[in-house]
LUMTOR-971808 format. One record per residue (C-alpha): residue number from 1; x, y, z. Coordinates in pm, 1 decimal. Layout:
// LUMTOR-971808
ZABA  num        c1        c2        c3
ZABA  NUM         X         Y         Z
...
//
This chain:
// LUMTOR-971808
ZABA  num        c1        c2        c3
ZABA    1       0.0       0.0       0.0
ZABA    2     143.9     363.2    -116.7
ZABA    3     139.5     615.7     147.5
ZABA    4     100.3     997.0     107.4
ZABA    5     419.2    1218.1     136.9
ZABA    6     486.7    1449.1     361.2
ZABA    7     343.2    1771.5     199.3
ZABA    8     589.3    2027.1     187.7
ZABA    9     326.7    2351.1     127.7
ZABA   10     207.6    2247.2     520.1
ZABA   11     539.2    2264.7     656.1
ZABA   12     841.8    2507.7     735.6
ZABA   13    1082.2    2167.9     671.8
ZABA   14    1106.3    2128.2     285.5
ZABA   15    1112.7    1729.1     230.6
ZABA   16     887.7    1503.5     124.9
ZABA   17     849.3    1168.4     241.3
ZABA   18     695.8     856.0      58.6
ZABA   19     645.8     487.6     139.4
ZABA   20     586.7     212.1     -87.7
ZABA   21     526.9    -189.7     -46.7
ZABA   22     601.0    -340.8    -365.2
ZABA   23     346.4    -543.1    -542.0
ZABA   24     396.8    -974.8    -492.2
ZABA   25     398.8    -960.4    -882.3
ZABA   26     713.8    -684.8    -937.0
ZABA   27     960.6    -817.7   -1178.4
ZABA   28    1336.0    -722.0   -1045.2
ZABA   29    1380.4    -374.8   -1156.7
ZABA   30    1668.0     -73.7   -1004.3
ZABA   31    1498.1     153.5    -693.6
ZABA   32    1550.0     475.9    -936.4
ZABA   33    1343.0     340.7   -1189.2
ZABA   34    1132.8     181.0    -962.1
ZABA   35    1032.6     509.3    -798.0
ZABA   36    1043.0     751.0   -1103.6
ZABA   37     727.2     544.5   -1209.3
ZABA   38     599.2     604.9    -840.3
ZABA   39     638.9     954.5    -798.0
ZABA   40     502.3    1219.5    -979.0
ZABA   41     784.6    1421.0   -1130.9
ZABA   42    1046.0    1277.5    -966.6
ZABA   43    1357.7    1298.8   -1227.5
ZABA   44    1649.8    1034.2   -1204.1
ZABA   45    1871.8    1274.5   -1077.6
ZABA   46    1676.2    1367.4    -756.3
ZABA   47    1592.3    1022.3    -677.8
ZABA   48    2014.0     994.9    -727.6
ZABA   49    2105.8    1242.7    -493.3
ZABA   50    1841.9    1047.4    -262.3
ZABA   51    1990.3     748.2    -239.0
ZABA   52    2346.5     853.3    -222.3
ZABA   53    2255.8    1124.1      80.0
ZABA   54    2162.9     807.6     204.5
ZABA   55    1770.7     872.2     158.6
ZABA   56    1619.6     568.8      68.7
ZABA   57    1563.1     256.0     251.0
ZABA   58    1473.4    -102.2     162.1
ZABA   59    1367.0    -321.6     492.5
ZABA   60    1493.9     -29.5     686.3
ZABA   61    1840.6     -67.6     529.4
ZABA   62    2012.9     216.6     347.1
ZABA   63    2055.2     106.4     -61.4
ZABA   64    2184.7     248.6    -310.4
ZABA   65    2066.2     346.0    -678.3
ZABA   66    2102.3      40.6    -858.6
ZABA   67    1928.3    -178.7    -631.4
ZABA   68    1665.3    -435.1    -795.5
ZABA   69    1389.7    -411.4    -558.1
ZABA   70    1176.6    -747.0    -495.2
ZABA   71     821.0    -878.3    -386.1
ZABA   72     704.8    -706.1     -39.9
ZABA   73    1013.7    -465.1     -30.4
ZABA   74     914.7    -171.9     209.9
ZABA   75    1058.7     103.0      75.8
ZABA   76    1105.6     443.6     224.9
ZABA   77    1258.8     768.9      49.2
ZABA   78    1327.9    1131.5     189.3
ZABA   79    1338.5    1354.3    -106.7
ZABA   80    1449.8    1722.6     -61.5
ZABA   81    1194.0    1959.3    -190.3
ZABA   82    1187.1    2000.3    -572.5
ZABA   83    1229.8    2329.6    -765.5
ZABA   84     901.2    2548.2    -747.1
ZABA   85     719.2    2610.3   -1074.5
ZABA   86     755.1    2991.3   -1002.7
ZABA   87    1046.0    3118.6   -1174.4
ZABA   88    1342.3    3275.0    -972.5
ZABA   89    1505.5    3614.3   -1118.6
ZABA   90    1824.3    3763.1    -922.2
ZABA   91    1785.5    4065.5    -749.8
ZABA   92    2038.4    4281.5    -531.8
ZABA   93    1930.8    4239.6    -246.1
ZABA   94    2117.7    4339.7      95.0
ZABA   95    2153.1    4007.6     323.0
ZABA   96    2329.0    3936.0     601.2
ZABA   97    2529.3    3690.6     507.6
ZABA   98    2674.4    3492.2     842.0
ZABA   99    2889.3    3147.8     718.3
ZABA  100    2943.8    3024.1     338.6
ZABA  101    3172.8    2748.3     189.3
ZABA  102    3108.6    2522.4    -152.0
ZABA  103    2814.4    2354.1      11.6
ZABA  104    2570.0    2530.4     245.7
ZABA  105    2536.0    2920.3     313.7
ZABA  106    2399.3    3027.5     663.3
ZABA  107    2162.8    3367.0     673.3
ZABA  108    2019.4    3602.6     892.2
ZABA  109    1719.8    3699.9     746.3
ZABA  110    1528.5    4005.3     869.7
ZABA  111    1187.3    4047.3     946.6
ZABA  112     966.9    4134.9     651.2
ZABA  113    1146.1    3953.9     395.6
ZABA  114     949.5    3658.5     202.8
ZABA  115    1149.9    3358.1     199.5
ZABA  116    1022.0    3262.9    -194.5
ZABA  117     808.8    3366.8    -458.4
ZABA  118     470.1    3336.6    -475.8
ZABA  119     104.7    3387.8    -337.8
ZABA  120     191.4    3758.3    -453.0
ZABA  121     525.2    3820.5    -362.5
ZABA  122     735.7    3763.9    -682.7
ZABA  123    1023.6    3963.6    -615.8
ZABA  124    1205.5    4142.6    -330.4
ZABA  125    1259.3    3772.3    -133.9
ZABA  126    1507.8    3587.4      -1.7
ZABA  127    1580.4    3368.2    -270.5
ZABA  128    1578.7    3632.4    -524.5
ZABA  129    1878.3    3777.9    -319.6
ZABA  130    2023.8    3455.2    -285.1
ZABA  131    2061.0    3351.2    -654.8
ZABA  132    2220.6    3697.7    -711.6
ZABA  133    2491.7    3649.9    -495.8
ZABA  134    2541.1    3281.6    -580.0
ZABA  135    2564.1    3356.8    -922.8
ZABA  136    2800.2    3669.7    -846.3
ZABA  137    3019.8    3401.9    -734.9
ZABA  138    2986.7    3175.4    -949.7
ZABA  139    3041.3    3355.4   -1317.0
ZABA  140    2952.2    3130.4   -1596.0
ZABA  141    2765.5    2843.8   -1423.2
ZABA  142    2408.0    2872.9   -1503.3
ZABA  143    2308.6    2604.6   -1271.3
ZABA  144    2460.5    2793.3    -963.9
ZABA  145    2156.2    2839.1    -747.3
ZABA  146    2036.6    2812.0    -380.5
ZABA  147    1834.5    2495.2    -278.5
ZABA  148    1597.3    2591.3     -18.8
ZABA  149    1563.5    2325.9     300.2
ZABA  150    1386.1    2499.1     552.0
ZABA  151    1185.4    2837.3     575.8
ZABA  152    1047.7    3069.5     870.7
ZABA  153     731.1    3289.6     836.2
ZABA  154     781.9    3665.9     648.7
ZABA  155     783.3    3837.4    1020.3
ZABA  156    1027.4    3619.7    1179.4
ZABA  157    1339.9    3700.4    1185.6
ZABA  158    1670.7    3480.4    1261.1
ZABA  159    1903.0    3221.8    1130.1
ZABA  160    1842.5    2985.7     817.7
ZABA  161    2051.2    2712.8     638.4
ZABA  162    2062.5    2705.6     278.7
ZABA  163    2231.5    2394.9      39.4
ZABA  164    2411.4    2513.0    -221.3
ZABA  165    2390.6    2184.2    -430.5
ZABA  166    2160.0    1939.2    -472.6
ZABA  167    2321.9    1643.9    -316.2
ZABA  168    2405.3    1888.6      16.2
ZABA  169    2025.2    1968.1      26.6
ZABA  170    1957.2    1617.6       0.9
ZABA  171    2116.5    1534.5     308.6
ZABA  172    1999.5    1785.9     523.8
ZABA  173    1643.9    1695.5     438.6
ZABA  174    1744.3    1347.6     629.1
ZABA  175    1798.2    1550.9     897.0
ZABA  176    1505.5    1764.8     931.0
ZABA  177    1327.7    1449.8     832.2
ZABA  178    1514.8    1270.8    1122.5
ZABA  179    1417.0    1541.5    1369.1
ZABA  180    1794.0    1607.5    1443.1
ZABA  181    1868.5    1967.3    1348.7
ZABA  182    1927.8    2157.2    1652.6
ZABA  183    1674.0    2484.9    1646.8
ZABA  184    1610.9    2718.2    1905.0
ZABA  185    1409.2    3010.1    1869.7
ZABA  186    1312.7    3342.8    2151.0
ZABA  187     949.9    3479.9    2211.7
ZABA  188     830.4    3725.6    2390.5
ZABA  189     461.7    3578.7    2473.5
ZABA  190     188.1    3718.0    2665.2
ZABA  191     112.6    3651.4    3004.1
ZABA  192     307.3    3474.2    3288.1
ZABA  193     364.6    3128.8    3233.5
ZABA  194     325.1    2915.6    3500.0
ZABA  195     639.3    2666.4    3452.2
ZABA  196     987.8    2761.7    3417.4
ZABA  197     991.4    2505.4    3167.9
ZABA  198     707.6    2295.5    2974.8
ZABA  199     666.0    2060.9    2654.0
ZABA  200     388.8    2180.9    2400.7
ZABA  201     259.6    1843.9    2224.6
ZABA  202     -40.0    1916.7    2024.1
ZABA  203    -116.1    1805.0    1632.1
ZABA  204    -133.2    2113.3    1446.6
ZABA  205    -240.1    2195.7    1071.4
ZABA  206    -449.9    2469.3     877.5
ZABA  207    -746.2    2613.4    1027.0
ZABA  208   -1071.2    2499.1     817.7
ZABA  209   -1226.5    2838.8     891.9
ZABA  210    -920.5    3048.2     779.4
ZABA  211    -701.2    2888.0     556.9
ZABA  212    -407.0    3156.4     651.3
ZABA  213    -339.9    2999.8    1011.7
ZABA  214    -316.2    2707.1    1185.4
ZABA  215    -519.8    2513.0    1390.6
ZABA  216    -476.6    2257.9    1738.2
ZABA  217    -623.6    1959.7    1683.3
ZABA  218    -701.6    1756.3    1965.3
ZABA  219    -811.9    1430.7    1783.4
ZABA  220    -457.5    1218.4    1755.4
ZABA  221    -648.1    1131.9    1359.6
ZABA  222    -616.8    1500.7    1251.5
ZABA  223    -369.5    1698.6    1171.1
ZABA  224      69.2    1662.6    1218.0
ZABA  225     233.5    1575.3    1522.5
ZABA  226     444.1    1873.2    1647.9
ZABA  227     659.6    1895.0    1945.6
ZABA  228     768.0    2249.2    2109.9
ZABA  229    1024.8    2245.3    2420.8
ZABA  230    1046.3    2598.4    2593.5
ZABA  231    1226.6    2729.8    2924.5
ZABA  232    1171.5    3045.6    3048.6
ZABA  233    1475.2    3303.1    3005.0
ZABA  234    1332.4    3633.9    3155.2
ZABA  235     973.3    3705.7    3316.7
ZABA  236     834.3    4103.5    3290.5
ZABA  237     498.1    4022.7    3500.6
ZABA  238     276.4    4070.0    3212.4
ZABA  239     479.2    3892.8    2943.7
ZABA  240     738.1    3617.8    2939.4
ZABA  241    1030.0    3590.2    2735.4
ZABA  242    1116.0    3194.2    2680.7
ZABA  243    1365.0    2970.3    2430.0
ZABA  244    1201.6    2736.0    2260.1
ZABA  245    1364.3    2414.7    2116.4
ZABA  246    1228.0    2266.0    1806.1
ZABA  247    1138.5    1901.0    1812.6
ZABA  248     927.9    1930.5    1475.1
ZABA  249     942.4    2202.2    1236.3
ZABA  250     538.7    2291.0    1113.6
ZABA  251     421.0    2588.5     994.2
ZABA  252     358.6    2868.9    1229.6
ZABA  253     415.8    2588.6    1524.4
ZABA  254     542.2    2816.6    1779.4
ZABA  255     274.6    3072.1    1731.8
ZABA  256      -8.5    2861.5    1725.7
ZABA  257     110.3    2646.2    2014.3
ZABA  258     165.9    2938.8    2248.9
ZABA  259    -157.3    3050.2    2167.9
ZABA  260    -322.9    2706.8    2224.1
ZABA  261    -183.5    2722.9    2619.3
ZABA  262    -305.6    3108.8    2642.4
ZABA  263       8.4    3291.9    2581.6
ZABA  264     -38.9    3439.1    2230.4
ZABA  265     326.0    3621.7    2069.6
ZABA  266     334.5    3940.9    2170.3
ZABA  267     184.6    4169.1    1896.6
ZABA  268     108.5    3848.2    1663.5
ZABA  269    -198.0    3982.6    1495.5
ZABA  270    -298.2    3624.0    1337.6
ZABA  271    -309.2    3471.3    1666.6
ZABA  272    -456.4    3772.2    1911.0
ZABA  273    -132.0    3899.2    1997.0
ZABA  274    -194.3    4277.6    1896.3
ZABA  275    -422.2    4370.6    2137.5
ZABA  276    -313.5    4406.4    2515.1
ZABA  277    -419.3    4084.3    2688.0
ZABA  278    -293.9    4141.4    3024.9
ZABA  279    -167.3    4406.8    3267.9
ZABA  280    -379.1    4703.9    3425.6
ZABA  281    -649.6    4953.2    3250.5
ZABA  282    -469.3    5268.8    3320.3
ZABA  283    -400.0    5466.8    3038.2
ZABA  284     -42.8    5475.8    3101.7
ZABA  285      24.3    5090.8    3072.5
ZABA  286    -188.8    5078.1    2769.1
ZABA  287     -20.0    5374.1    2612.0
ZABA  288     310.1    5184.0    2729.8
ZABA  289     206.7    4868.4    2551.6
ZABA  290     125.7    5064.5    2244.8
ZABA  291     506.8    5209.1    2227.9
ZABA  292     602.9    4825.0    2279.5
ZABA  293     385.5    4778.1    1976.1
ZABA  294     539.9    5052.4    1776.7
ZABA  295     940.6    4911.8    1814.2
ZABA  296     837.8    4582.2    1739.3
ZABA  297     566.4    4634.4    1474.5
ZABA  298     530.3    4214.8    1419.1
ZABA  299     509.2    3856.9    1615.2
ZABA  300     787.7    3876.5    1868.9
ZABA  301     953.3    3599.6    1726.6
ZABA  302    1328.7    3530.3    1615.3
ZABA  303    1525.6    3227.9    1549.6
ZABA  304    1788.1    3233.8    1734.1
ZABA  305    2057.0    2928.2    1652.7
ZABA  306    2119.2    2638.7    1432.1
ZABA  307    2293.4    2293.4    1478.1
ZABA  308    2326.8    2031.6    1212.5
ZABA  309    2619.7    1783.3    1075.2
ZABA  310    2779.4    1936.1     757.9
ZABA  311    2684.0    1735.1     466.2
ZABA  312    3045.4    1726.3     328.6
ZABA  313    3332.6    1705.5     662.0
ZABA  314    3010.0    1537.7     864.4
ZABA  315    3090.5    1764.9    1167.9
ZABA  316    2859.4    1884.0    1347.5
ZABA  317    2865.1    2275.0    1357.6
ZABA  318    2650.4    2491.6    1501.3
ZABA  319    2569.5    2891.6    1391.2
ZABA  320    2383.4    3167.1    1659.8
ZABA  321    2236.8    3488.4    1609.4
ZABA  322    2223.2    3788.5    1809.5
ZABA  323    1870.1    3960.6    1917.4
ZABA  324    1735.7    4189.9    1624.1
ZABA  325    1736.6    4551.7    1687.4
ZABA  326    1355.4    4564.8    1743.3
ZABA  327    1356.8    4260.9    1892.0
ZABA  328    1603.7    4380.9    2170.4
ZABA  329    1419.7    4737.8    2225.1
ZABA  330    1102.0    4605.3    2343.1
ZABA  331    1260.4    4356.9    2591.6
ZABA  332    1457.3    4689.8    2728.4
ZABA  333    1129.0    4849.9    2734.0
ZABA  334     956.8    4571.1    2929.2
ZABA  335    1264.8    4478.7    3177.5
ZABA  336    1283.0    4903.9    3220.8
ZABA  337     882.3    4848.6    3270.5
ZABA  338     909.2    4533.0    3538.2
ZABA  339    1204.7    4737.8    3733.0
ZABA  340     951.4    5019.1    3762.4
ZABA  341    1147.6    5210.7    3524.6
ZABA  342     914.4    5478.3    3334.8
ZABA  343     792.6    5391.9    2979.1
//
């Protein structure tokens, strides 16, 4: 029985996952043309870089290319996310650029900036200022381009890792497929959380009344498992700023999880963040709150580090990221707040 992949348009981890049970009647036949007549679109030379990232198993054991798959093989393959049908035109764009060698790039990537084309925003992203620079570097080679293996929401800001090749994007799909990438991210949330330190385990996945957020689920049949570890790092009274660790990788999981256990982002307007949701009714707090508002005009969100193995020396290295300007101002403003500073 075929199983449905992992769907990369629901996720922030770009990979897509299939399994397959061949039929009692399958004549010996090699895995890569085995499961280019499986998938849909799937050319030789992904399914390639697959298996030699180590990305497809037979019986749970790692094969490679040419293997002749038999009767009642199980057969499991990670595939990195494929090129988008929207096409990609350089642009100079200004990015902060923190680690780069032949295989992987690392970025900080502000808030506001779309992480690829489409739904509207065709130009002026990420990945239009990452092909410039790649092919800056790389005069001459018009397959020089960045392969995209993870993304965070427009208003988030912080660290991502980018492949450079295919075979290098290949590999760190395994990983986010694997669940061992290393993320931590910082939030300011609403409210004062009870626990210095908590697990969030709720299945998350779009909202069926609003098709632009997420949604808990609490039935274990709907929607996709995600895991959120947080520890408190600072407490203001009337918000909390906490680390979160990343056990999955869905989209929006942080938000929507924080809001599920009543501590909306601060000032994330998708999830009732932007209005003031605790504190007093003087004026002066909610005129405070507003300023707070005003410096950090977005979720209070940033991702802060990244850990992974390198595809190519298999170490494992690890890339952090300080807080964001805006980010950083309305802490000061809170921790001046809590102190009994003035606003």
């Amino acid at each position: 029985m075929d199983e449905k992949p992992e769907i990369p348009e629901e996720s922030g981890e770009l990979y897509e996952h299939f399994r397959f049970v061949v039929d009692r009647k399958q004549n010996p036949l090699r895995i890569d043309k085995y499961l280019m007549a499986k998938i849909e679109n799937a050319s030789r030379n992904r399914i390639q870089n697959s298996a030699h990232a180590g990305n497809i198993l037979v019986n749970e054991e790692v094969v490679k290319p040419n293997y002749k798959v038999r009767p009642l093989d199980v057969i499991t393959i990670v595939l990195a996310y494929p090129p988008r049908d929207t096409e990609v035109y350089p642009e100079n764009i200004l990015i902060s650029i923190v680690y780069e060698d032949h295989d992987i790039m690392i970025v900080n990537k502000a808030a506001g900036m779309v992480v690829h084309p489409g739904h509207g925003n065709f130009t002026g992203t990420l990945q239009n200022a990452l092909l410039y620079h790649i092919q800056q570097n790389n005069p001459g080679d018009p397959d020089a381009k960045p392969f995209l293996v993870h993304r965070i929401d427009k208003d988030t800001s912080g660290i991502m890792l980018i492949a450079k090749n295919e075979l290098a994007q290949s590999k760190i799909a395994k990983q986010f497929f694997d669940h061992t990438i290393d993320r931590t991210y910082v939030a300011l949330v609403w409210g004062n959380i009870d626990h210095d330190e908590g697990t969030i385990d709720a299945n998350i996945d779009r909202d069926t009344r609003n098709r632009l957020v997420q949604a808990v689920y609490d039935d274990p049949e709907k929607g996709r498992h995600a895991v959120t570890h947080y520890h408190v790092l600072e407490r203001f009274g009337y918000v909390t700023l906490v680390e979160c660790r990343l056990e999955t990788g869905r989209t929006h999981q942080i938000r929507i999880h924080f809001k599920h256990i009543g501590h909306p982002l601060f000032n994330d307007e998708s999830y009732g963040g932007s209005e003031i949701l605790k504190g007093t009714t003087f004026t002066k707090y909610k005129q405070f709150v507003h300023n707070c508002f005003s410096l950090l005009p977005r979720q209070a969100l940033h991702a802060k580090s990244l850990g992974f193995i390198h595809p190519t020396t298999k170490q494992f290295v690890h890339f952090d990221s300080e807080y964001p300007s805006d980010l950083k101002a309305a802490i000061e403003k809170w921790r001046g707040y809590g102190s009994g500073g003035k606003d």
